[in-house]
RODO-2510 file (C-alpha; in nm, 4 decimals, decimal comma):
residues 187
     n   res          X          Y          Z
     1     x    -1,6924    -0,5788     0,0351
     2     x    -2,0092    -0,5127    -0,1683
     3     x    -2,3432    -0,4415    -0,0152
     4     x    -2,4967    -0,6179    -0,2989
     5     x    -2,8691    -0,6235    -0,3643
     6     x    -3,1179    -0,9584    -0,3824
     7     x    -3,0348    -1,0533    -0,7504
     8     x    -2,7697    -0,8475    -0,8542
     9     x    -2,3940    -0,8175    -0,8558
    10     x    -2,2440    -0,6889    -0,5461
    11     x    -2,1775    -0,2807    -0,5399
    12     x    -1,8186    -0,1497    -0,4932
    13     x    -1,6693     0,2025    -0,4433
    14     x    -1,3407     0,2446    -0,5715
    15     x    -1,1958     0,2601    -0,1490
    16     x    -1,2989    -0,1391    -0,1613
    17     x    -1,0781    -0,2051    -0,4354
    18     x    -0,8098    -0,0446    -0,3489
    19     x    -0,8387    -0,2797    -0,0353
    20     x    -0,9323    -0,5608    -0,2312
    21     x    -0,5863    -0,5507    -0,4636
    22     x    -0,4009    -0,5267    -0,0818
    23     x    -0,5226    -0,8867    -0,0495
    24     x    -0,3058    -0,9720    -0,3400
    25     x     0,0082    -0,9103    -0,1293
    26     x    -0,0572    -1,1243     0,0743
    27     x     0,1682    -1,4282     0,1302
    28     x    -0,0183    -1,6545     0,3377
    29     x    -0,3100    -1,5601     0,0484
    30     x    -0,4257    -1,8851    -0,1082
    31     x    -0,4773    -1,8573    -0,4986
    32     x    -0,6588    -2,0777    -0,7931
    33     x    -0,8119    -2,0753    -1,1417
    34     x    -1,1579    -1,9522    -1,1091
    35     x    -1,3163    -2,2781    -1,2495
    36     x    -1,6388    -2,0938    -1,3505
    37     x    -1,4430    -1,8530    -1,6038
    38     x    -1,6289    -1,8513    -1,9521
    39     x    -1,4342    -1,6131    -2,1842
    40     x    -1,0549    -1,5375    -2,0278
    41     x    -0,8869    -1,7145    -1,7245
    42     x    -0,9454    -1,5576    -1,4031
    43     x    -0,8321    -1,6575    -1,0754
    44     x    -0,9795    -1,6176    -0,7100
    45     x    -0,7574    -1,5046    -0,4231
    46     x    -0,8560    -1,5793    -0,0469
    47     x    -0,6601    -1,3479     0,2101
    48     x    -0,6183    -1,0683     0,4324
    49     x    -0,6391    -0,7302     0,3136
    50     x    -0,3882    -0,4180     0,4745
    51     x    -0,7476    -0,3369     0,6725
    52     x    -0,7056    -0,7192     0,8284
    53     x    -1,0137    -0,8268     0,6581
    54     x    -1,0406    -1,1357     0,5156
    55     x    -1,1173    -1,1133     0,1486
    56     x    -1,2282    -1,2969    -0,1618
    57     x    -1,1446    -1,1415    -0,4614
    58     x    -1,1817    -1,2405    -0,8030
    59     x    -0,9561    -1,0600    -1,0994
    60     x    -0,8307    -1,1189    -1,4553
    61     x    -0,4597    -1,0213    -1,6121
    62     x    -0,4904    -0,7309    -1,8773
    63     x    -0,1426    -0,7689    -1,9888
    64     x     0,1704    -0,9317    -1,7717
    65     x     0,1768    -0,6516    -1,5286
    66     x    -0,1904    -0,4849    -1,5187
    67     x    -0,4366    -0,6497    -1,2769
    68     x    -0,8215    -0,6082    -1,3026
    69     x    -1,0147    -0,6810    -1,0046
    70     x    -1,3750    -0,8069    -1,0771
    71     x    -1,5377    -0,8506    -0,7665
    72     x    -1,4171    -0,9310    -0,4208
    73     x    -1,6122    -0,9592    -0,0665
    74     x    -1,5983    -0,9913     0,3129
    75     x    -1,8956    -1,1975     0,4049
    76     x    -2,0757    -1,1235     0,6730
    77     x    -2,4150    -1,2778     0,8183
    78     x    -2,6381    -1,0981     0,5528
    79     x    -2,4345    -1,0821     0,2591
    80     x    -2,3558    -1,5037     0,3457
    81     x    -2,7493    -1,5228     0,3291
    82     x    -2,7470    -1,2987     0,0214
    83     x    -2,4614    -1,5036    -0,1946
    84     x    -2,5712    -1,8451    -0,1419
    85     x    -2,9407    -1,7572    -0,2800
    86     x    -2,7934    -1,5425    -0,5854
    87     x    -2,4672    -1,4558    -0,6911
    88     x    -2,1943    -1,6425    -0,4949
    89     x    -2,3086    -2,0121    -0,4761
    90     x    -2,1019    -2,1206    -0,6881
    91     x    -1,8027    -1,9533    -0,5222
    92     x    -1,9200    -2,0585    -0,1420
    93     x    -1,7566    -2,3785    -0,1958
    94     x    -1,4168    -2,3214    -0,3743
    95     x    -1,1571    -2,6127    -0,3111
    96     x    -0,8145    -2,3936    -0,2417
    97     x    -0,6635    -2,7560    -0,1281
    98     x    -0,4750    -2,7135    -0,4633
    99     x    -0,4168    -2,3773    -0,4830
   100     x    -0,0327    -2,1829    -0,4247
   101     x     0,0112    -1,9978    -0,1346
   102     x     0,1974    -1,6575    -0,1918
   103     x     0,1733    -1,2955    -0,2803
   104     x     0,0487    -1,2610    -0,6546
   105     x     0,1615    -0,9270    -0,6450
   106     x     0,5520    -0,9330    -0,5636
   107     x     0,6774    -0,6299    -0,3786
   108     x     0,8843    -0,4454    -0,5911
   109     x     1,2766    -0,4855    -0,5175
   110     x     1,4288    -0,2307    -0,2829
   111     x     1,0935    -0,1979    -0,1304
   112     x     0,9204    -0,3807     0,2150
   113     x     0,6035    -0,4515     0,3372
   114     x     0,5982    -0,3034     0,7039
   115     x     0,3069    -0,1654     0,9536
   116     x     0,3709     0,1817     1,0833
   117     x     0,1518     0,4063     1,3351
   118     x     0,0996     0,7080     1,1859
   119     x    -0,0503     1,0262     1,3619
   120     x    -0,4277     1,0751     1,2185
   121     x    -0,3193     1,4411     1,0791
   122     x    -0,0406     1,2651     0,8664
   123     x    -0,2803     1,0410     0,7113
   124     x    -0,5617     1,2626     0,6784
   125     x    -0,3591     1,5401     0,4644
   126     x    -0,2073     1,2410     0,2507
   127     x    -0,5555     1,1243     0,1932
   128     x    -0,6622     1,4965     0,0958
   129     x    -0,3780     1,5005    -0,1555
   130     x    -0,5324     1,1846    -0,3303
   131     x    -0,8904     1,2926    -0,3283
   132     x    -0,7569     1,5934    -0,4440
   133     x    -0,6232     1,4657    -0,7414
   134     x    -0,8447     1,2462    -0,8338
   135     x    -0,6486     0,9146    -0,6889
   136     x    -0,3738     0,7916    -0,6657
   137     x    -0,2127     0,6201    -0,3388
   138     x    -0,1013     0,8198    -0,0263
   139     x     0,1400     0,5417     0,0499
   140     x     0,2951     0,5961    -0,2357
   141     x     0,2881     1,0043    -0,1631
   142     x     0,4021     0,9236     0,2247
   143     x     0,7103     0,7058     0,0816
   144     x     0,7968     0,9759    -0,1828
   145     x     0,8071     1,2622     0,1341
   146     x     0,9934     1,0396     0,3833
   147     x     1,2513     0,9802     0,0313
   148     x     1,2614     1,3624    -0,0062
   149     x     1,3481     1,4401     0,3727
   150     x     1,6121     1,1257     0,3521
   151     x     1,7716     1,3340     0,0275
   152     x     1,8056     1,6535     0,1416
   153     x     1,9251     1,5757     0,4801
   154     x     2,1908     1,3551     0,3087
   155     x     2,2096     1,6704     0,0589
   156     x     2,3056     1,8793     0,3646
   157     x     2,5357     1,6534     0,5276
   158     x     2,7647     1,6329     0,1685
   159     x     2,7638     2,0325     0,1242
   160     x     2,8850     2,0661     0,5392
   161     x     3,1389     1,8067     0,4865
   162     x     3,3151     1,9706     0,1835
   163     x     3,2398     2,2808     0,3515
   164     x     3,4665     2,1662     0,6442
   165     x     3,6813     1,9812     0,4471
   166     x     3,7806     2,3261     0,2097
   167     x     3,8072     2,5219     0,5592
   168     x     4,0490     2,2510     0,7323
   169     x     4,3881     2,4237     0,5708
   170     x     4,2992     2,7615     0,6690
   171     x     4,2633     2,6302     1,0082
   172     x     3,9392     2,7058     1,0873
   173     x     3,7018     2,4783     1,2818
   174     x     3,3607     2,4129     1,4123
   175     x     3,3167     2,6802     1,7187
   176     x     3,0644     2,7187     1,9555
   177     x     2,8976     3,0403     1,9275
   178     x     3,0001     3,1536     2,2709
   179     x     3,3514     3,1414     2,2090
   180     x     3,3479     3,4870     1,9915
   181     x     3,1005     3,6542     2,2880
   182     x     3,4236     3,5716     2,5124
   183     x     3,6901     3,6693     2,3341
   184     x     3,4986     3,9900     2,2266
   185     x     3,4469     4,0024     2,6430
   186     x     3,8083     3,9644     2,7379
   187     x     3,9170     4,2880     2,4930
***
């Protein structure tokens, strides 16, 4: 994920995060203690990210339900080169023969994990509305419109109903609007 420099931690942007924390939704991820943690437990996570990019990511637990993710990578050739001189040596060879396989993250209930194609303008003025606040997650703002539009059409299906339904004893039905234009004709 990070570009990383000879000697020093690799760089993130806050985009590689957000793809990073994906990989903790995964459930063929493979998860362990970080055996190199000094100060607080953290734990290492190797999986595929929403992007399909396979990920490692390291991350602590703030409090039962807040996740903070510390570093996490996609090695290539030069970053490969990079980590095994410096920084990542000591994660190269993790042993994830004892680790859990699973999500860390569970989906939330009501809620499913599925892949959609989207038309570019969709996700480009979602995107705008998160940059444009200052973050957030236009999944999150996609799900809330599609919820809207699923409201208000069921909205408008319950108000024709008892429309109908308070119309029925006075006899009057669902017409076709040429129906009037002919009896109007025939006079």
């Amino acid at each position: 994920m990070g570009s990383g420099q000879s000697g020093s931690e690799p760089t993130h942007s806050p985009g590689q995060f957000s793809e990073a924390v994906t990989v903790l939704e995964d459930e063929f991820g493979l998860t362990r203690e970080d055996p190199d943690a000094m100060k607080e437990p953290r734990f290492v996570t190797l999986g595929l990210s929403n992007l399909g990019n396979l990920l490692v990511v390291i991350y602590v637990y703030r409090e039962p339900d807040i996740i903070r993710v510390i570093s996490a990578w996609k090695a290539n050739k030069h970053q490969r080169v990079l980590y095994e001189k410096n920084v990542a040596e000591k994660y190269r060879d993790i042993d994830f023969s004892r680790a859990k396989r699973g999500a860390v993250v569970k989906p939330e209930p009501g809620k499913r994990k599925i892949s959609i194609r989207l038309d570019n303008a969709v996700l480009e003025y979602f995107r705008s509305l998160v940059d444009t606040a200052g973050g957030g997650n236009y999944q999150t703002l996609i799900n809330d419109a599609l919820l809207e539009y699923v409201h208000r059409r069921s909205t408008l299906d319950i108000v024709r109903q008892a429309v109908r339904e308070e119309l029925a004893p006075y006899g009057i039905s669902r017409r076709s609007n040429t129906a009037p234009k002919q009896a109007r004709r025939a006079r």
